[in-house]
C-alpha positions, 0 to 999 in steps of 0.5 A: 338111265337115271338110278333112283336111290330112294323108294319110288311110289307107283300109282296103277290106275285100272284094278286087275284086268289082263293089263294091269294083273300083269303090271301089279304081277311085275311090280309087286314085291321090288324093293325099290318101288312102293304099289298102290293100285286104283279101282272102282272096285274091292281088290281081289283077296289075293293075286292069281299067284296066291300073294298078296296085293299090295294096297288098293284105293277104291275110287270111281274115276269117272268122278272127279270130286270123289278122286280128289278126296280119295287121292288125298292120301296119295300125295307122295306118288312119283309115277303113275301107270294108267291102263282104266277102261269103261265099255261103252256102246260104240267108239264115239261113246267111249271118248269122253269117259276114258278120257274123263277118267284119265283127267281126274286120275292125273288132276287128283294127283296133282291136288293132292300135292303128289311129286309126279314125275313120269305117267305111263298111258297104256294104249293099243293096236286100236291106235293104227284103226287094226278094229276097222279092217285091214292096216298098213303093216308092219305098223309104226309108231310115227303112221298118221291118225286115221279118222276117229272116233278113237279115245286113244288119240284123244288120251293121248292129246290129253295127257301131252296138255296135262304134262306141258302143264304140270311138268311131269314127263310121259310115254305111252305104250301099244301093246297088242292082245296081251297074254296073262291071266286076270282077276277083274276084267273078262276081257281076255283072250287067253282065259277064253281060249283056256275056257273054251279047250277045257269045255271041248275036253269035258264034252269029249270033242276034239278042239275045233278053232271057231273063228273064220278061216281067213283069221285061221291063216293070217299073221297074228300078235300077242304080248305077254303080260309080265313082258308089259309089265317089265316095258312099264318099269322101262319107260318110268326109268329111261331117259330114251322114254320121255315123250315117245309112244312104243309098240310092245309086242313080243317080237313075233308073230304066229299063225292060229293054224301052228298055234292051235295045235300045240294048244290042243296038245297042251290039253290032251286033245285032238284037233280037227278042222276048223269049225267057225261059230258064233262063240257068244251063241255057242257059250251061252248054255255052258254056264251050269257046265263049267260050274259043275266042272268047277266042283269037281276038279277044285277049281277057283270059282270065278262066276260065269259072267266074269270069266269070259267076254264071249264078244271079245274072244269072238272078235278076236279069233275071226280078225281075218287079216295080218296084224303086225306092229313094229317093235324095233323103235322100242329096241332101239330106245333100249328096252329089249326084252322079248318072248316066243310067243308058243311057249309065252301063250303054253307057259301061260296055260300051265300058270292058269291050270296051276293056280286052279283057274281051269282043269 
């Protein structure tokens, strides 16, 4: 491990979704660290937590001249933590703008004169084709590509050109449905679980799991946000993380059908069997729901259409087969932190409820 004495500036790239929440969340406040965060975006007033983010740049990655001219303030940045993503209509479509973005966000460092030092790609479980159907499990970091497309190859590809080129070192990180709660991005399973069980009890209905009952049995896995974000200070400062890819997974793995009812007990509801739906359908009319229940029990106000992804957390709850990635080239490097991913996903729900995001 090599001990950095003076204060180190982090750049993090990819505003406040799950990912990045949960990396700002880690490092914010840690004296030997200083945060600035990079988004096309305004920052939100304040976290989730209730603090204070630290400072935000507001750029568009996907333009190059813009980034540059942004990131001209950004000249003593030693490290920077990428975890931008666009959406895009399907998975050819979205290679050459996330790997654009990474690119120009690398470049205008680099033109800016920044003294980079190790960059952070945080990538997923999309990397072992897990979005295509079943996969070779448990899923290791050394398995050969499948056939793309998939811009997480090509990210990756990218980001080895650029640090042959400039000098700096790097690691990328896999985690897999990460647990937390997010700001800016939609795209999160846990909010929409949350969302999902505060509706049912509303409505006075017992929680019913809504994916398919093959995806109600099978192995599955989560990494909780702040476990992520403790990965990313890990590989900016370890020797055993230069050059390598790790899976970060909490270190378990859980069944829907024993997860499901200590979340049903955590809402004071009861379950009943599962009832598989089409969430995108099911949600759709629950807007001026939720925002009655948002006047009523005080809550933050997040507006409807950025709470929730529908698709996403439809997706996620009918994947009807194991998921498992191997976290033990991780343990072996020296990060071992870990959590259960019960109490990761309760702790979780009682932080939501808490800083008023649901009832």
């Amino acid at each position: 491990m090599q001990e950095q004495t003076k204060q180190q500036h982090l750049v993090l790239a990819g505003g406040y979704g799950v990912v990045g929440t949960g990396v700002v969340g880690h490092f914010l406040g840690q004296a030997k660290w200083r945060l600035t965060t990079v988004g096309r975006t305004e920052a939100p007033s304040q976290l989730w937590d209730g603090r204070v983010p630290p400072t935000h740049l507001r750029a568009d990655l996907q333009d190059s001249d813009g980034v540059r001219e942004s990131f001209s303030n950004l000249s003593d940045a030693t490290a920077l933590a990428y975890c931008a993503y666009v959406e895009r209509e399907s998975m050819e479509a979205t290679i050459a703008p996330n790997v654009a973005m990474l690119a120009n966000a690398i470049d205008g460092l680099m033109s800016a004169g920044a003294p980079l030092r190790h960059v952070v790609l945080i990538g997923g479980g999309k990397s072992y084709g897990e979005h295509l159907g079943p996969y070779k499990t448990p899923a290791k970091e050394y398995d050969p590509r499948f056939m793309g497309p998939n811009f997480y190859n090509d990210q990756e590809d990218l980001l080895r050109g650029r640090a042959e080129r400039y000098g700096f070192s790097w690691t990328v990180l896999r985690p897999d449905a990460v647990w937390g709660p997010s700001i800016g991005s939609p795209m999160n399973l846990l909010q929409g679980i949350a969302v999902f069980a505060a509706i049912s009890k509303e409505l006075q209905v017992p929680l019913r799991f809504p994916g398919n009952l093959s995806a109600w049995r099978a192995l599955h896995q989560g990494t909780d946000a702040v476990l992520l974000g403790e990965a990313v200070e890990w590989a900016l400062g370890s020797d055993a993380a230069k050059g390598e890819v790790f899976n970060v997974i909490n270190g378990d793995q859980f069944r829907w059908e024993h997860l499901w009812p200590a979340i049903a007990e955590n809402f004071d509801l009861d379950t009943a069997p599962p009832q598989p739906m089409n969430l995108i359908h099911q949600m759709k009319d629950k807007a001026k729901l939720w925002q009655s229940m948002t006047e009523r029990y005080g809550l933050a106000g997040t507006p409807w259409e950025r709470l929730v992804a529908w698709p996403f957390v439809d997706a996620c709850l009918n994947l009807n087969y194991d998921l498992v990635q191997s976290t033990i080239k991780i343990r072996q490097a020296g990060f071992h932190s870990c959590r259960d991913t019960h109490d990761a996903v309760l702790g979780a729900l009682e932080n939501l409820r808490k800083h008023r995001i649901i009832p």
